[in-house]
C-alpha positions in Angstrom: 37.5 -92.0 119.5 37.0 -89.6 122.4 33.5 -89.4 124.9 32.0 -87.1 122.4 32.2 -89.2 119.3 34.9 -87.4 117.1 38.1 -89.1 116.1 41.1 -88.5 118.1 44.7 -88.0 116.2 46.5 -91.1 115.7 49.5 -91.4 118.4 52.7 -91.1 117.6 54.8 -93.6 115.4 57.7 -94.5 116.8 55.8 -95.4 119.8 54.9 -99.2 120.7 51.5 -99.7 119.0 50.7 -102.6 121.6 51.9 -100.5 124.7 49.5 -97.2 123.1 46.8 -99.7 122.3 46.4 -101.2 125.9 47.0 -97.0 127.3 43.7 -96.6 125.1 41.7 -99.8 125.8 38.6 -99.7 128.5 39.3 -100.4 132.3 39.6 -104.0 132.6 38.4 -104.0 136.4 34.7 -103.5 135.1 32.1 -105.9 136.2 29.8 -107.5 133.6 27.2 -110.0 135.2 25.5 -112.8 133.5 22.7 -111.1 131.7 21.0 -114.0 129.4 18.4 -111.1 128.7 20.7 -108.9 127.3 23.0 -111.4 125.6 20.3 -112.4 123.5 18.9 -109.0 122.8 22.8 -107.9 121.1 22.8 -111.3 119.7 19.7 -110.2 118.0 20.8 -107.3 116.9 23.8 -108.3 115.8 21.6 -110.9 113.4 19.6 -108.2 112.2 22.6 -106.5 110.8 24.5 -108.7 109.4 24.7 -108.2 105.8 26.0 -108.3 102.4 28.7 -105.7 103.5 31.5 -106.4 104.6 30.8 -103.7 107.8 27.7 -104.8 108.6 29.2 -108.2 108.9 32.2 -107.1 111.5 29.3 -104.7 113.5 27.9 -107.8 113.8 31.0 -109.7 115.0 31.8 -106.8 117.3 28.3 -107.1 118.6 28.3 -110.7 119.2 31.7 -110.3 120.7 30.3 -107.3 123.1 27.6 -110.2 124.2 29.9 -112.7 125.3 30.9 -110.0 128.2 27.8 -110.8 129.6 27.6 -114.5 128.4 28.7 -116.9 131.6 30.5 -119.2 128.8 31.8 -117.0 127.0 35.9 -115.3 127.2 36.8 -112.2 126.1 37.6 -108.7 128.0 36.3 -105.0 126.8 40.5 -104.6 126.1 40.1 -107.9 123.9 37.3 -106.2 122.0 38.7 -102.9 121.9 42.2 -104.8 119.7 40.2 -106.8 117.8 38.1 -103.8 116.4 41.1 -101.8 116.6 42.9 -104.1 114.1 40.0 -104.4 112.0 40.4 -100.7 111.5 43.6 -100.4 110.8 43.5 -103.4 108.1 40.7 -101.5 106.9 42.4 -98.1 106.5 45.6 -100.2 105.0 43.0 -101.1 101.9 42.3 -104.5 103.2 44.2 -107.9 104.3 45.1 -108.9 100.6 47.3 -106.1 100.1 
């Protein structure tokens, strides 16, 4: 997805989806400090949300995984998130895991 919201064209196939993937994911030198304050505040959002669908359930995931960036306990990396919720999508637009 670019700065502006719209969706950018898919790269190329023959190319290594991992090695695209990891051009496309977030700078992994950012700093996120332990922010209790605003690890619970996604956490509560990411309750409110979370739903009979299955999308508001993985916002919600993606949410909760978004606040253990700023959770002192918690491990994961903004390239992490970015090829967990890249996955999800591509399951998604492949009709789903059971086909």
């Amino acid at each position: 997805m670019s700065d502006d919201g719209r969706l950018e064209e898919e790269p190329d196939a023959d190319a290594d989806s991992e090695e695209v993937d990891w051009e496309m994911a977030p700078d992994s030198d950012a700093d996120f400090p332990a922010d209790p304050e605003r690890v619970a505040f996604l956490r509560e959002i990411a309750d409110d949300i979370y739903g009979e669908s299955s999308e508001s359930r993985q916002v919600s995931a993606i949410l909760y995984r978004v606040s253990d960036l700023y959770d002192p306990d918690g491990d994961t990396s903004p390239e992490e998130i970015y090829l967990n919720v890249r996955h999800i999508m591509d399951i998604k637009a492949q009709g789903g895991i059971d086909r």
